[in-house]
N, C-alpha and C positions, 0 to 999 in steps of 0.2 A: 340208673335207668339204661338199660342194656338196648342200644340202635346205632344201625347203620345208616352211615351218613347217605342222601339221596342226592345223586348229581343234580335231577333235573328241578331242584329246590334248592341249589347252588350252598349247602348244606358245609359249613365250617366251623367246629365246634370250638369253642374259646376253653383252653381246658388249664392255661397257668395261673396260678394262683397266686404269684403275685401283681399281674395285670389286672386281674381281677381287681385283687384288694386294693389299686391305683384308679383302678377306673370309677370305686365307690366312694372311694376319695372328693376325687373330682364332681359326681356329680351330687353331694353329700346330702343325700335323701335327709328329710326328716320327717318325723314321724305321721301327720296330718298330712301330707304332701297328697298330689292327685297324680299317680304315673302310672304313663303305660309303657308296657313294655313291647318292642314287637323283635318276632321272632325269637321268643325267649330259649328255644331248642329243648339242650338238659337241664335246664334249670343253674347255668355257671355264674348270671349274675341274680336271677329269680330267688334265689335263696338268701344271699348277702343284701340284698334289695328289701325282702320281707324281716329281715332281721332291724331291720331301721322304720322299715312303716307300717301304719297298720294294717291297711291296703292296699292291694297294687292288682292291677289291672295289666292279660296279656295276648299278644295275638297272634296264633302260632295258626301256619296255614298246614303243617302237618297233622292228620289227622293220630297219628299215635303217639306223635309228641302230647298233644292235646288232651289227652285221655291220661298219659303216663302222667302229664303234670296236674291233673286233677284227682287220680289218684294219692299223692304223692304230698300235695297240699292241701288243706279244708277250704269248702267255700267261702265260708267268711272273713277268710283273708285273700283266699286270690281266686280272682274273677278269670275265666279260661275262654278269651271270644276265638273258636274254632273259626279263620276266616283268612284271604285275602288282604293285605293291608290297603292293598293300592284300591281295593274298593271301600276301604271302611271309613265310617263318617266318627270323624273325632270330634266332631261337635256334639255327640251322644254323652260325652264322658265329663265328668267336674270338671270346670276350671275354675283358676288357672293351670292349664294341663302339662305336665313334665312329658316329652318323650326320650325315652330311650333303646339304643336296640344295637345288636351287632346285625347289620344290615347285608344279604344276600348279594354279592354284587349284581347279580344280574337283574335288580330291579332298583336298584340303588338310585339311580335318575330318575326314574319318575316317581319314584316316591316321595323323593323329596318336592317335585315340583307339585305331588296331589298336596302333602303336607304344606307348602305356602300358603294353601287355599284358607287353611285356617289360622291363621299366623293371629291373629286380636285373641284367638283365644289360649296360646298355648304360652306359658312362662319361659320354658328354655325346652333344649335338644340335645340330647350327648349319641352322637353314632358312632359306630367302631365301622369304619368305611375303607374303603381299598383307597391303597394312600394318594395316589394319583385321581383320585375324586378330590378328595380334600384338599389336592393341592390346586384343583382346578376352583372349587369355591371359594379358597380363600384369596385366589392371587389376584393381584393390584394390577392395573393397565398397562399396556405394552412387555405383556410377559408373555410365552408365549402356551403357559396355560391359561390366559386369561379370555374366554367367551361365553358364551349363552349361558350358562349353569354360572358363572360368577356372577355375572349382573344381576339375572333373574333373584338368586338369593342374598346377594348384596343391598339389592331394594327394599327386601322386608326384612331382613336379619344380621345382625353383629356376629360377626364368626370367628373363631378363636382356633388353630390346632393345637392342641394340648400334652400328645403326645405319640409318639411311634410303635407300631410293635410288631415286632419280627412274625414271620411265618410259623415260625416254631413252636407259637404262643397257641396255636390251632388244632384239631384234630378232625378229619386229615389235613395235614398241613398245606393252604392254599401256593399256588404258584409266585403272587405278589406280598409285599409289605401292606400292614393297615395303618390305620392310623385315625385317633380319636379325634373327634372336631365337637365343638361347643358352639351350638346357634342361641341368641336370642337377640325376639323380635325387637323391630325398633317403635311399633307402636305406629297408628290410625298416624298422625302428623307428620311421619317423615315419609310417608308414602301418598306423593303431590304427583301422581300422573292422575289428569283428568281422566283421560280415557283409558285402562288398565287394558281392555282387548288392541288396542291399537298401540301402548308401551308393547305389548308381548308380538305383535306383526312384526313392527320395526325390529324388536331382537331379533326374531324369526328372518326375515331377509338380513340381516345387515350380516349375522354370522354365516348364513351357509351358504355365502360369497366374501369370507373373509379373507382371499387374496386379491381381490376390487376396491378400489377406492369408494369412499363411501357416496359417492355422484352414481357410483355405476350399481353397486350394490343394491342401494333403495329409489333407483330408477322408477320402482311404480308404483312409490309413495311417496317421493322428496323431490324436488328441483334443486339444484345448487343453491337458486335465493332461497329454499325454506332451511337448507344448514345453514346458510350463513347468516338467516335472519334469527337462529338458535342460537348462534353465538359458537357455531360446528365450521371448521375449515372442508370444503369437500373432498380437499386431496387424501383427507388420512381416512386409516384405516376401521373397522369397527373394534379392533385391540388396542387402541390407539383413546379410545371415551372410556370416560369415567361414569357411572352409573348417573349422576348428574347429568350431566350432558344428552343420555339417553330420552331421560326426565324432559329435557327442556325441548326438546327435538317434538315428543309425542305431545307434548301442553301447547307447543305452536303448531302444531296440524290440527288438535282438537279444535283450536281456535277459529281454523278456517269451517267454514259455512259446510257441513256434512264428513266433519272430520272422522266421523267414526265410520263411515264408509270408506277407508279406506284400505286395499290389499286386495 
């Protein structure tokens, strides 16, 4: 399928074949499986994908992509949703639902925070993401990749990076390194914040004053007695908690009498 990559669809075609045949590895479809695929492009992993299932499901916001790939494949094996992903509702599709996708950087954050939303319903996540994402989801407390996108997806998902892959692997070949990460959720029980709008405020202030101590940072939702009656020193920092700790911070404010007003 003969196209031109489009900048302003941040357009990076996955074109080595043995990445490929690594990446299907890893995310080792089989054959009943329920996956979607987003941003499939030319079809680099759409092919080796339908070679494993019977089905598969994809959502390419290019409109010639989307045409060439229904051309190209029969309907009864792959479903073509011509669309936006960051509006699409995955709770349309079977689960439990597989995503997968070499992900645009330029929408690469908030996709992944629309895809949280569904998190009970999806079984796992394989993205091919710009490596300094991945490095920012998957890192541990007091690193100093470690904020808002770690925690946020640390809360609902087990994350794994799996592997690296040079520019090279690309066509046209992107500016940075990617690199594959493996999400799955951790399931309805290990997600104990009462109030989830007031867990997401707190991240929401405590990071975009993460060189303030955390007394100063959530000055207009905490008092020092509400961290330290969390079990939160106020001196440290928001790279400094562990997704727990965030946990217990928002379970003791919900506790107070109109906790959910608060921010």
């Amino acid at each position: 399928m003969a196209h031109v990559a489009r900048k302003r669809f941040g357009q990076h075609f996955l074109v080595d074949r043995a990445t490929i045949a690594r990446i299907v590895r890893e995310i080792d479809p089989q054959a009943d499986d329920s996956i979607v695929e987003i941003g499939p492009g030319l079809g680099a992993l759409t092919g080796p994908l339908l070679e494993r299932v019977r089905r598969l499901h994809v959502i390419e916001l290019d409109r010639d992509l989307a045409a060439g790939l229904r051309l190209h494949y029969p309907a009864d094996r792959l479903v073509v949703h011509q669309g936006d992903a960051l509006g699409f509702d995955f709770s349309a599709l079977p689960s439990p639902l597989r995503v997968v996708g070499n992900l645009p950087y330029n929408i690469s954050t908030p996709l992944l925070f629309h895809l949280a939303q569904f998190a009970v319903q999806l079984k796992d996540l394989h993205f091919m993401l710009q490596r300094e994402v991945v490095e920012r989801m998957v890192s541990a407390p007091s690193r100093s990749e470690y904020g808002r996108l770690s925690v946020a997806l640390q809360y609902r998902f087990a994350m794994r990076r799996l592997l690296r892959v040079p520019a090279g692997a690309f066509r046209p070949a992107p500016k940075v390194e990617s690199a594959l990460v493996r999400m799955e959720p951790l399931g309805t029980a290990q997600r104990t914040a009462r109030d989830e709008l007031l867990f997401a405020r707190i991240l929401s202030h405590a990071f975009s004053h993460r060189r303030k101590t955390l007394r100063n940072a959530l000055s207009a939702l905490a008092t020092a007695e509400d961290l330290a009656a969390a079990g939160i020193e106020p001196g440290l920092r928001a790279e400094n908690l562990a997704v727990a700790d965030f946990v217990a911070l928002a379970n003791h404010l919900a506790g107070r009498q109109g906790g959910s007003d608060y921010g």
